[in-house]
C-alpha positions in Angstrom: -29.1 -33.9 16.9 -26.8 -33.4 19.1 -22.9 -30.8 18.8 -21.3 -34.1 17.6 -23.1 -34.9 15.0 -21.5 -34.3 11.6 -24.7 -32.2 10.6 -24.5 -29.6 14.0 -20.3 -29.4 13.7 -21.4 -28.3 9.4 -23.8 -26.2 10.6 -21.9 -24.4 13.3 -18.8 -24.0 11.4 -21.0 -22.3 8.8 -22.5 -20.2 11.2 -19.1 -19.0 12.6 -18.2 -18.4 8.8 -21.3 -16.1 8.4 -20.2 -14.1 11.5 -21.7 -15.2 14.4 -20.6 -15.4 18.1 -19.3 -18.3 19.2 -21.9 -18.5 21.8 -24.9 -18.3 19.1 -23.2 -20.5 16.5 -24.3 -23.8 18.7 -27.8 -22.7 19.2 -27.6 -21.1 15.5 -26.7 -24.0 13.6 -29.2 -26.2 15.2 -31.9 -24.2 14.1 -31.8 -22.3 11.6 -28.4 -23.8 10.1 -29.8 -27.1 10.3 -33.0 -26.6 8.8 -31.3 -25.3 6.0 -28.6 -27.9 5.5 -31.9 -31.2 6.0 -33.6 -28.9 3.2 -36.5 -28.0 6.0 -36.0 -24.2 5.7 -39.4 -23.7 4.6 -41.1 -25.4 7.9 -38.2 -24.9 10.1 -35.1 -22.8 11.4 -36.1 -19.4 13.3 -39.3 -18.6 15.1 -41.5 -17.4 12.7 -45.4 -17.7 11.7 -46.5 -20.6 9.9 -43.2 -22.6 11.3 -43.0 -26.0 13.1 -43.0 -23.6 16.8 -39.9 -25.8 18.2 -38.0 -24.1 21.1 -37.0 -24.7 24.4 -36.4 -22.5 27.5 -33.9 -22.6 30.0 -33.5 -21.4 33.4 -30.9 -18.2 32.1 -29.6 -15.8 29.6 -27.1 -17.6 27.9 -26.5 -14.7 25.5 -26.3 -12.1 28.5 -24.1 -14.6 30.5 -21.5 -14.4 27.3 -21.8 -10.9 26.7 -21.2 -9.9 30.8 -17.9 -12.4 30.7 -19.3 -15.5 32.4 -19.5 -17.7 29.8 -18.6 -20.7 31.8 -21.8 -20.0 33.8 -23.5 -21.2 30.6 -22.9 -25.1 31.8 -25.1 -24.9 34.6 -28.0 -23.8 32.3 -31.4 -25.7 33.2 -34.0 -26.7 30.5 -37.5 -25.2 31.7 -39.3 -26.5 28.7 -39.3 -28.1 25.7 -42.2 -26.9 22.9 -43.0 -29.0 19.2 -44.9 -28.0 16.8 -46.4 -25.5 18.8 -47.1 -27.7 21.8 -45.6 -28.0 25.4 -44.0 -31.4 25.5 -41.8 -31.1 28.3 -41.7 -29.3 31.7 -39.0 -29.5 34.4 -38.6 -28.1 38.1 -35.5 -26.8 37.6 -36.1 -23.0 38.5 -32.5 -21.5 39.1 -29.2 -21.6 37.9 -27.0 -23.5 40.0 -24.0 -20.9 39.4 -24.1 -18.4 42.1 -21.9 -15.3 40.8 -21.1 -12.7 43.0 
């Protein structure tokens, strides 16, 4: 699902309307937003025991990037990995963030 689907731009616009940064809204309403609007609240959403365990990490803080005023570093975010249902499913190279700030 991707921020142009008609389910993520719901789901972020309610996660703005609930108070959340701008920066988390995206990653917000792709989780735990959009569990909640496909009815899958009770296997999906946040990170908790007994939940489906999908997550991915990247190569950076995007919260911290956002918080310290480089938000536009944010686009040169790598994906590390990619985890379903509890299970590595992807693994990249990608190591560092190509944004050098000084």
């Amino acid at each position: 699902m991707g921020l142009r689907s008609p389910v993520a731009v719901w789901a972020a616009a309610a996660a703005l309307s609930l108070g959340v940064s701008p920066v988390l809204a995206p990653t917000t309403s792709l989780t735990i937003s959009g569990a909640r609007f496909l009815g899958r609240e009770k296997e999906a959403g946040p990170i908790e025991v007994g939940k489906s365990g999908d997550f991915i990490v990247l190569n950076q803080d995007i919260l911290k990037l956002a918080d310290e005023g480089h938000a536009e570093d944010i686009r040169n975010t790598g994906l590390l990995e990619t985890w379903f249902m509890g299970k590595r499913v992807y693994v990249s190279n990608v190591r560092k963030p190509n944004a050098k700030r000084g």
